[in-house]
C-alpha positions as a Markdown table, in Angstrom:
| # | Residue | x | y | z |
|---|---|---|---|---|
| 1 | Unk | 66.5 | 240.2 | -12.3 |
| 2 | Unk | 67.1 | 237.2 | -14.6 |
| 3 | Unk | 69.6 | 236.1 | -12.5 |
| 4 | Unk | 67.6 | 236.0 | -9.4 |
| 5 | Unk | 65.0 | 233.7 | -11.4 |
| 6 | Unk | 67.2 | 231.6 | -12.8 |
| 7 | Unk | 68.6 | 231.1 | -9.3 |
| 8 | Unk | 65.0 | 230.6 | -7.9 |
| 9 | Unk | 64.6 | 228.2 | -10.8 |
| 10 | Unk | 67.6 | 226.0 | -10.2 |
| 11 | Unk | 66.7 | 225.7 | -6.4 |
| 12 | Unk | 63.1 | 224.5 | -7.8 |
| 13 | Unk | 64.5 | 222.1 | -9.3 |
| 14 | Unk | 67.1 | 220.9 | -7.0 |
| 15 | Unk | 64.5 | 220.8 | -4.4 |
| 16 | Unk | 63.0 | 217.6 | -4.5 |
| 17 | Unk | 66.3 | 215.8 | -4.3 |
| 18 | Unk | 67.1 | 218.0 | -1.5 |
| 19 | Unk | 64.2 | 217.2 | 0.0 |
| 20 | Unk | 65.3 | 213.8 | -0.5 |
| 21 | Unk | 68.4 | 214.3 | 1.4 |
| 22 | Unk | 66.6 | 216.1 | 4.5 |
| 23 | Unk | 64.1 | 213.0 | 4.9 |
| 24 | Unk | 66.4 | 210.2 | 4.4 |
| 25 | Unk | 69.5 | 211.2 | 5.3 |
| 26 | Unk | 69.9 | 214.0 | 7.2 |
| 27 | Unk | 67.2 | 213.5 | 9.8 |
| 28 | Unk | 67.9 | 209.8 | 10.2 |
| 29 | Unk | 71.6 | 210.7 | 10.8 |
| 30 | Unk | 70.9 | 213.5 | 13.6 |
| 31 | Unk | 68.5 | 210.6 | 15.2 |
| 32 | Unk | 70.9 | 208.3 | 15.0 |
| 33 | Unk | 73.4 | 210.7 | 16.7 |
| 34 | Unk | 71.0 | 211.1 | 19.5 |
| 35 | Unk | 69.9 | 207.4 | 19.8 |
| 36 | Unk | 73.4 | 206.5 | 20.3 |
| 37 | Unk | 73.7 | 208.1 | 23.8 |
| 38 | Unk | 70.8 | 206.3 | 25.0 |
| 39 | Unk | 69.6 | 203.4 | 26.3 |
| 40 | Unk | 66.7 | 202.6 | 24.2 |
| 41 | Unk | 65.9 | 199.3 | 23.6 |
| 42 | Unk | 63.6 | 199.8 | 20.5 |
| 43 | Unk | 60.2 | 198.8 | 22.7 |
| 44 | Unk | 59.7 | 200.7 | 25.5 |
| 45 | Unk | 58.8 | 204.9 | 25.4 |
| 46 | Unk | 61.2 | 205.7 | 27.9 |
| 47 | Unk | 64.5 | 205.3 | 27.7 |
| 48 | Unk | 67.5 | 206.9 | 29.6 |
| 49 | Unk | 70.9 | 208.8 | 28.4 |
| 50 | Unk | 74.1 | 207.1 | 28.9 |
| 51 | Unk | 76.7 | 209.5 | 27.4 |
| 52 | Unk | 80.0 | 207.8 | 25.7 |
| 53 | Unk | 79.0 | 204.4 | 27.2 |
| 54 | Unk | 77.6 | 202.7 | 23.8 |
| 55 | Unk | 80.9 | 204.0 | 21.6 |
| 56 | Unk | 83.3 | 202.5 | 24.8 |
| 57 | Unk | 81.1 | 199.5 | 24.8 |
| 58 | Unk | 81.5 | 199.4 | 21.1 |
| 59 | Unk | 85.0 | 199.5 | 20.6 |
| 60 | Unk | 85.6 | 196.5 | 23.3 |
| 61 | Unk | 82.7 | 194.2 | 21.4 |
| 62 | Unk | 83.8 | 191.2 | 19.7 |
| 63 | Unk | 81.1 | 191.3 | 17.2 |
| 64 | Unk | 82.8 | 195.2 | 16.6 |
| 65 | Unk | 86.3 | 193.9 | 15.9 |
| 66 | Unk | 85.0 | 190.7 | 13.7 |
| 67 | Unk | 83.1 | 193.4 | 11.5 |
| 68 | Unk | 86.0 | 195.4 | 10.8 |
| 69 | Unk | 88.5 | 192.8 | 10.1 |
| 70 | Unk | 85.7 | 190.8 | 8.1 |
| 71 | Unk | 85.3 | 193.6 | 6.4 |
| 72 | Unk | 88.9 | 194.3 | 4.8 |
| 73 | Unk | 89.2 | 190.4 | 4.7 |
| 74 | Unk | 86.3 | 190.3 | 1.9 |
| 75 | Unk | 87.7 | 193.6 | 0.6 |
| 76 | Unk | 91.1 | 191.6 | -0.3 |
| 77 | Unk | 89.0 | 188.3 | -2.1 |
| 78 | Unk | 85.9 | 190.3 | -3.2 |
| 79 | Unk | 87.5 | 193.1 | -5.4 |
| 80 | Unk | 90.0 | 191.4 | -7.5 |
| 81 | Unk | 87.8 | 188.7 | -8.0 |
| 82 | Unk | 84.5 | 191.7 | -9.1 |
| 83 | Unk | 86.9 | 193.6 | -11.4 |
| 84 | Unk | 89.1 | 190.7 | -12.9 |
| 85 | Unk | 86.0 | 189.4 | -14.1 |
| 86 | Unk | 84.1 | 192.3 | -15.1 |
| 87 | Unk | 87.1 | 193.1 | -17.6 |
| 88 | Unk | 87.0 | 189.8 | -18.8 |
| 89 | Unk | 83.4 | 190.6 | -19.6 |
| 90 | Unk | 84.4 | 193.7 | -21.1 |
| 91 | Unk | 86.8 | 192.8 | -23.4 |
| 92 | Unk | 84.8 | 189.8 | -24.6 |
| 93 | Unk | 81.9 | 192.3 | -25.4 |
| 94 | Unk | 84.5 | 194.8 | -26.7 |
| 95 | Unk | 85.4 | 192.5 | -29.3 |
| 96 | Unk | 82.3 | 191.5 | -30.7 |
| 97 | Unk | 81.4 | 192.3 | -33.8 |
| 98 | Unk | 77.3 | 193.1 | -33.7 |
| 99 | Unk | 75.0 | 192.8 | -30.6 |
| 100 | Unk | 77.3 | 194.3 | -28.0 |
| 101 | Unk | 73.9 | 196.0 | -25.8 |
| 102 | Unk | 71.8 | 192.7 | -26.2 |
| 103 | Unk | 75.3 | 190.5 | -24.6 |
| 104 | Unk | 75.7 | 193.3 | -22.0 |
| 105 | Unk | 71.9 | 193.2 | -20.9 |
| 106 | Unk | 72.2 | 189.8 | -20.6 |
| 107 | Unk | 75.1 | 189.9 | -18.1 |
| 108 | Unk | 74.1 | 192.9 | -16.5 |
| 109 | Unk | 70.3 | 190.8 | -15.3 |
| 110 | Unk | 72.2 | 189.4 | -12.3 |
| 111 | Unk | 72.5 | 192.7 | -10.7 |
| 112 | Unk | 68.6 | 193.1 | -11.0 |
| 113 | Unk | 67.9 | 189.7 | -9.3 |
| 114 | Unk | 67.1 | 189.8 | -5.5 |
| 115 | Unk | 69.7 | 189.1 | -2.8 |
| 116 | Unk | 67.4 | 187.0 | -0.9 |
| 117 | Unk | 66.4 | 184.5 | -4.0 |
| 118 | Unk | 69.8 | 183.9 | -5.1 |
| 119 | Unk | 71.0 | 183.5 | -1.4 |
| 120 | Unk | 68.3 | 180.8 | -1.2 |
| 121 | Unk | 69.2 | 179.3 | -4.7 |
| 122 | Unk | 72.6 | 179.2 | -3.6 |
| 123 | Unk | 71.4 | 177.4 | 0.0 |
| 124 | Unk | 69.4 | 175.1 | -1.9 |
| 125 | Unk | 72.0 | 174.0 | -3.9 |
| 126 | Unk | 74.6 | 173.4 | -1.9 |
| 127 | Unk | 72.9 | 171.5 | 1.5 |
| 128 | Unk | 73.3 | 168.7 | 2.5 |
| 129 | Unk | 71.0 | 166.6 | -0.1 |
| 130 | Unk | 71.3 | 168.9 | -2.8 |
| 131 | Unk | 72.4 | 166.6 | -5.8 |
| 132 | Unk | 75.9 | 168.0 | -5.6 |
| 133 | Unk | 76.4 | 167.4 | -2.6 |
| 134 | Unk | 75.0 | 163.8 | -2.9 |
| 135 | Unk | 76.9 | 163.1 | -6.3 |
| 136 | Unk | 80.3 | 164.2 | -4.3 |
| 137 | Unk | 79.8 | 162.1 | -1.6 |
| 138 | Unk | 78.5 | 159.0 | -3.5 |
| 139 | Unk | 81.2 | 159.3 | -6.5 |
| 140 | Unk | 84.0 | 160.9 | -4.8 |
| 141 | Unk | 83.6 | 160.4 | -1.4 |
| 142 | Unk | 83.7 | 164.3 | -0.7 |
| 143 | Unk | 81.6 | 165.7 | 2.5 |
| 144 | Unk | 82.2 | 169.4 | 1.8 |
| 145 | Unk | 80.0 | 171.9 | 4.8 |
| 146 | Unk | 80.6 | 174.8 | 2.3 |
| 147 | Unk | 79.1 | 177.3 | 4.8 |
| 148 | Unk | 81.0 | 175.3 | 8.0 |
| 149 | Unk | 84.1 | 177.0 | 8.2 |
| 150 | Unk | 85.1 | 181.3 | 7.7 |
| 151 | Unk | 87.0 | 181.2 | 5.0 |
| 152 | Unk | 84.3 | 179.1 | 3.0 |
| 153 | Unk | 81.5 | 181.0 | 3.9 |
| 154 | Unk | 83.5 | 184.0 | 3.1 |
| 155 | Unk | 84.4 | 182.7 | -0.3 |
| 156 | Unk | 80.8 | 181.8 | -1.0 |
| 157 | Unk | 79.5 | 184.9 | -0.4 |
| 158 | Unk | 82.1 | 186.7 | -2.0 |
| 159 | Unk | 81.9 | 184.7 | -5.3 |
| 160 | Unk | 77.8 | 185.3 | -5.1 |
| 161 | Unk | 78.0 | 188.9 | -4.9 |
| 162 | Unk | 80.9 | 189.0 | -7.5 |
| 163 | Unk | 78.3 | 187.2 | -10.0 |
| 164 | Unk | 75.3 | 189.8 | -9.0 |
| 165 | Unk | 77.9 | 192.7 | -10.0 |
| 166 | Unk | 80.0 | 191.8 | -12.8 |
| 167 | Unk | 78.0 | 192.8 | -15.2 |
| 168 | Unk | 77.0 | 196.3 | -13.9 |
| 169 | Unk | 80.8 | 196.8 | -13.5 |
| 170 | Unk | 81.2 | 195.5 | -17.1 |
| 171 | Unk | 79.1 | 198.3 | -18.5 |
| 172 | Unk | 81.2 | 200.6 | -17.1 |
| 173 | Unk | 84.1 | 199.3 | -18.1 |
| 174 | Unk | 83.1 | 198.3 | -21.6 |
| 175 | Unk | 82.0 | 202.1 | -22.2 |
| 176 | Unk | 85.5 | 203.0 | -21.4 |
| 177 | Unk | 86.9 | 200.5 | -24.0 |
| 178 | Unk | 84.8 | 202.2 | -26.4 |
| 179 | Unk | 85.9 | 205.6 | -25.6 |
| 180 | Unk | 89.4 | 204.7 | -26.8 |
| 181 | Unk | 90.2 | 205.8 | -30.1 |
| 182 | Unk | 91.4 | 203.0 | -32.5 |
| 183 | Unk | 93.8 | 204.7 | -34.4 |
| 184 | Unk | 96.1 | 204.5 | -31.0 |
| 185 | Unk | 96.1 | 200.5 | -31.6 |
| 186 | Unk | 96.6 | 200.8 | -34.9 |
| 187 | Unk | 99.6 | 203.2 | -34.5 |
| 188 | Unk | 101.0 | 201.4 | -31.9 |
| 189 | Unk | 100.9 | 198.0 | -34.0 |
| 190 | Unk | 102.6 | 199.7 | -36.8 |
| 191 | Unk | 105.8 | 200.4 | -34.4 |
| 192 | Unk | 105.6 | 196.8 | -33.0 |
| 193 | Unk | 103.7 | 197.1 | -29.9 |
| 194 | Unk | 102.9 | 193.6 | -28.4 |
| 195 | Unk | 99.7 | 192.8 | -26.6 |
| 196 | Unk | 100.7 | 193.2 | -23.4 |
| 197 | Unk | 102.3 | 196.3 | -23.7 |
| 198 | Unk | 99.8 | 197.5 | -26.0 |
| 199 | Unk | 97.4 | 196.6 | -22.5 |
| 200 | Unk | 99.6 | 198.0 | -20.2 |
| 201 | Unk | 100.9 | 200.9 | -22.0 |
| 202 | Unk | 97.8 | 201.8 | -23.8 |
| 203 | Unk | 94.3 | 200.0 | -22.3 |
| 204 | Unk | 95.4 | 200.5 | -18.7 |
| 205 | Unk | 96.1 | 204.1 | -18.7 |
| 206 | Unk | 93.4 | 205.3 | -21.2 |
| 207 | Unk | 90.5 | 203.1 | -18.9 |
| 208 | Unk | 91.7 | 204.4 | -15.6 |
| 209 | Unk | 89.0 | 206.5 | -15.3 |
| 210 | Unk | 86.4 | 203.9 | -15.7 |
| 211 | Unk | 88.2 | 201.4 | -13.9 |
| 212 | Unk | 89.2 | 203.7 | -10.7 |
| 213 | Unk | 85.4 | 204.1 | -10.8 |
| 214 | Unk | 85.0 | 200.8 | -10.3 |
| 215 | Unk | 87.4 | 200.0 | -7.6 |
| 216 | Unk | 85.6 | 202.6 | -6.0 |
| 217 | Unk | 82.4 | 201.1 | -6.0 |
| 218 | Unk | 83.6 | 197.9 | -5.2 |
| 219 | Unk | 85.4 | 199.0 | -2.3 |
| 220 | Unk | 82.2 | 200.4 | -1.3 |
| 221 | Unk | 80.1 | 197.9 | -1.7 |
| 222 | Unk | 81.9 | 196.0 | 0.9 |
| 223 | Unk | 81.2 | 198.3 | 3.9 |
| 224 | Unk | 77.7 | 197.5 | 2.8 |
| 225 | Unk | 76.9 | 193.7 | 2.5 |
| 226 | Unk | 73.9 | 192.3 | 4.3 |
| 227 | Unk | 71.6 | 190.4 | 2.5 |
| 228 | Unk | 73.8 | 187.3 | 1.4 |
| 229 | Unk | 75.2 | 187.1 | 4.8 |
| 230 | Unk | 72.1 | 186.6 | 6.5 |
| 231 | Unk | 70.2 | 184.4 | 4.4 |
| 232 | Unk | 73.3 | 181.6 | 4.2 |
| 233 | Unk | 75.2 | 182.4 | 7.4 |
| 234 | Unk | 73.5 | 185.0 | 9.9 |
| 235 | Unk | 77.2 | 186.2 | 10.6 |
| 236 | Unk | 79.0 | 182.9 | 11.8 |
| 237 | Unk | 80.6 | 180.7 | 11.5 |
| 238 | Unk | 82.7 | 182.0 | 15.1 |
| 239 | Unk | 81.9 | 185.7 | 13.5 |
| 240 | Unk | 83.8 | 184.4 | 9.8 |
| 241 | Unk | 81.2 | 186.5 | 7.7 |
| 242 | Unk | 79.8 | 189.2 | 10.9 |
| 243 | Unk | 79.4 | 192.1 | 8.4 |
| 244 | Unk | 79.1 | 195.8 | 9.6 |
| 245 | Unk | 75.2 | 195.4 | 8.6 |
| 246 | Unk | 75.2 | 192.2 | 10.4 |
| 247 | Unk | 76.1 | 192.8 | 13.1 |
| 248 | Unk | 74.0 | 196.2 | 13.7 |
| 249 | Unk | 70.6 | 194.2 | 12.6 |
| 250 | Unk | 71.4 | 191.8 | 15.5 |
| 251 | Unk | 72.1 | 194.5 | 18.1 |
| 252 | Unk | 69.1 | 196.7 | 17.1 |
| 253 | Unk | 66.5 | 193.7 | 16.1 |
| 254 | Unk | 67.4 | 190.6 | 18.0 |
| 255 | Unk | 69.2 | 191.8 | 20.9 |
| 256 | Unk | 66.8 | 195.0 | 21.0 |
| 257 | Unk | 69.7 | 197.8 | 21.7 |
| 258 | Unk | 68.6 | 200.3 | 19.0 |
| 259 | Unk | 70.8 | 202.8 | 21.2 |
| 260 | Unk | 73.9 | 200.6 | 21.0 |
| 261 | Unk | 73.0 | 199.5 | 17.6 |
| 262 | Unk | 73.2 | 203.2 | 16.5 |
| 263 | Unk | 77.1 | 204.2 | 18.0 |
| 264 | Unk | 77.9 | 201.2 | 16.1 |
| 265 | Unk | 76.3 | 202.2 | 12.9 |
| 266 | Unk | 78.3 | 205.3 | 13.7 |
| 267 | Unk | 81.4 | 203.8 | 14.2 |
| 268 | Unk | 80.7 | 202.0 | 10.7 |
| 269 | Unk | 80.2 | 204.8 | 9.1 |
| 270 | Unk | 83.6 | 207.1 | 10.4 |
| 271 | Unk | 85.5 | 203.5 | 9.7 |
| 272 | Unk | 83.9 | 203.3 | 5.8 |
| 273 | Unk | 84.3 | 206.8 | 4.9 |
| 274 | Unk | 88.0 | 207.2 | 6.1 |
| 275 | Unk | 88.8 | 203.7 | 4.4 |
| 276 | Unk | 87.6 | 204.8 | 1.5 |
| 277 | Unk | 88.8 | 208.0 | 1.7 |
| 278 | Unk | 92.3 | 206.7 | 2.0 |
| 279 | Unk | 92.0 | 204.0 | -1.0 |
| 280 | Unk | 91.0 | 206.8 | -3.2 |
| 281 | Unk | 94.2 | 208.7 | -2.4 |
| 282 | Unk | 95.9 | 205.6 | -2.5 |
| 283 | Unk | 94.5 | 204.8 | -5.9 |
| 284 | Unk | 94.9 | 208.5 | -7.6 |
| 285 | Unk | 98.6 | 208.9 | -6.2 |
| 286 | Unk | 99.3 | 205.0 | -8.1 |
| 287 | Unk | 98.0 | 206.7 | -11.2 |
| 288 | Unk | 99.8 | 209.8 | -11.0 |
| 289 | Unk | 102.8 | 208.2 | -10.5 |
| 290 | Unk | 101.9 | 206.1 | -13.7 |
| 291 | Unk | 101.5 | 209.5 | -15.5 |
| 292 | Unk | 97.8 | 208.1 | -16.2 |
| 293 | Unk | 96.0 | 211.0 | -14.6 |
């Protein structure tokens, strides 16, 4: 008997976040399923079904194969850059003496700021008559268009989303530098250990947890980028930064083809979770082979 109430009891508490799940997820997805074999143009109330003809559409789009390859291309700047210097963070706040929370806070505020202000801080500051731009062309006779060509715009945004998450992924990775025991440096600094192989030998495989972690999010957060991309760029320039978000806004909300705009969301979704998916292997065979794991 107290098993079935303790049972009943754990599903009445579960059920709001199930609830949760049904509303937002569940529902939307099996809508999504059924939008994508349509027609609908987000308007009108009738709409007709067109089978497999969105996904085949889909996969011969040139918006389609600019958002995948965008997507691994800002994978390959993006991550190292996000956890190189989130562990610089960490360790700086690892080795201070006294006010490690109030330091960590301070870094972590970026994350809290709004996409769409710092996208039009970041606009702002670097047009064409922003004083940065004039004091480059006046003193060094620079004309820079740092959101004219892919691989700046891509490097802009990457750098501005790098700043917005550092410090979340600092907190996690400074929480696994305080979870390793001292008295490891301390022995290994009695048998000679230098600081690189006391990082390599000692750090690296005792943070692996937090920092698979965040290579995993990271990752993530790639499949995912929106905001920054269409405040400065709107996808261009010639597709440079067309996002998987990108480019589904402007089939579903300026080219109204909510029906084609859902068999790519679709698409994005099988392409994100078997990338990841594979990563994560990737990354958990790397630290078995390491003996970390």
């Amino acid at each position: 008997m107290r098993t079935k109430n303790n049972n009943g009891m754990g599903w009445l508490f579960a059920s709001p976040y199930l609830l949760y799940g049904l509303i937002f997820f569940l529902i939307p997805l099996g809508w999504s399923f059924y939008l994508s074999i349509t027609d609908w143009n987000l308007i009108a109330p009738v709409f007709h079904h067109v089978g497999l003809d969105n996904f085949i559409k889909a996969l011969k789009s040139p918006g389609v194969h600019a958002a995948f390859f965008v997507t691994f291309k800002f994978m390959i700047v993006f991550v190292p850059m996000v956890i190189a210097s989130s562990l610089i963070v960490a360790l700086v706040v690892h080795g201070l003496p006294r006010f490690k929370g109030l330091f960590l806070i301070g870094f972590f505020l970026p994350y809290l700021a709004s996409g769409v202000v710092s996208s039009f801080i970041v606009k702002g500051f670097l047009s064409y008559n922003s004083p940065v731009n004039t004091f480059l062309r006046g003193q060094l006779g620079l004309d820079i268009n740092w959101l004219g060509t892919p691989l700046s715009a891509l490097l802009l945004v990457a750098v501005i989303i790098a700043w917005k998450f550092t410090g979340y992924y600092a907190l996690i990775l400074t929480s696994g530098f305080e979870s390793i025991n001292q008295e490891i440096y301390e022995a290994a600094a009695i048998d000679g250990v230098n600081g690189w192989q006391r990082f390599w030998r000692i750090t690296l495989p005792l943070l692996y947890p937090a920092l698979f972690t965040t290579l995993i999010l990271s990752i993530g957060v790639t499949f995912g980028i929106f905001t920054e991309v269409y405040q400065l760029t709107g996808g261009g320039p010639n597709f440079g930064t067309n996002t998987w978000q990108m480019e589904i806004y402007k089939q579903a909300f300026q080219n109204l083809s909510a029906g084609y705009a859902s068999a790519v969301a679709l698409i994005a979704s099988v392409v994100t979770f078997i990338s990841i998916f594979i990563i994560r292997k990737f990354l958990e065979m790397w630290g078995k082979r390491n003996g970390w794991t």
